[in-house]
C-alpha positions, 0 to 999 in steps of 0.5 A, a space after each residue: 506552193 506556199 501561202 503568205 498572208 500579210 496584215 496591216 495594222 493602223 493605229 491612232 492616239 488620241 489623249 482625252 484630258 477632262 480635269 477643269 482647266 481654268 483660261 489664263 493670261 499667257 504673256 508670251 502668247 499676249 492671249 487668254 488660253 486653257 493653261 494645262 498642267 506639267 503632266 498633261 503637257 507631258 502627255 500631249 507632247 509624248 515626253 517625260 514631265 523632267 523634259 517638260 520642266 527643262 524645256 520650262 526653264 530653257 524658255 522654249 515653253 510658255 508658261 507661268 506659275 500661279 500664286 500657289 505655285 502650280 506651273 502651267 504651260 501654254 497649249 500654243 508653245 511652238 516647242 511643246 511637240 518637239 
């Protein structure tokens, strides 16, 4: 007779992101929000920073560009966890 056992692992993710955010005007959104930045967006949404980027210019994120140049993206975008 032979013995079979199983195991069952659960897992979860969670992604703590501590660099300072700074709450910015999101027009699309007519909000201020924490704005986060392509790498942390790419994090959240579990996609490349690329995918990030052509997601920014097909328009299905909310985003801006500050006067430095940095892009930042909008938490609420409904497309960031596609």
């Amino acid at each position: 007779m032979k013995t079979r056992t199983e195991i069952t692992l659960e897992t979860e993710r969670w992604i703590a992101v501590s660099r300072p955010r700074k709450t910015r005007w999101c027009p699309s959104c007519a909000n201020y929000v924490e704005m986060m930045s392509i790498d942390d967006a790419a994090l959240f949404a579990h996609v490349t920073s690329r995918t990030i980027f052509r997601r920014v210019e097909a328009g299905a994120l909310h985003s801006i560009e500050t006067a430095e140049g940095l892009l930042l993206i909008c938490p609420n975008s409904p497309n960031l966890t596609l």
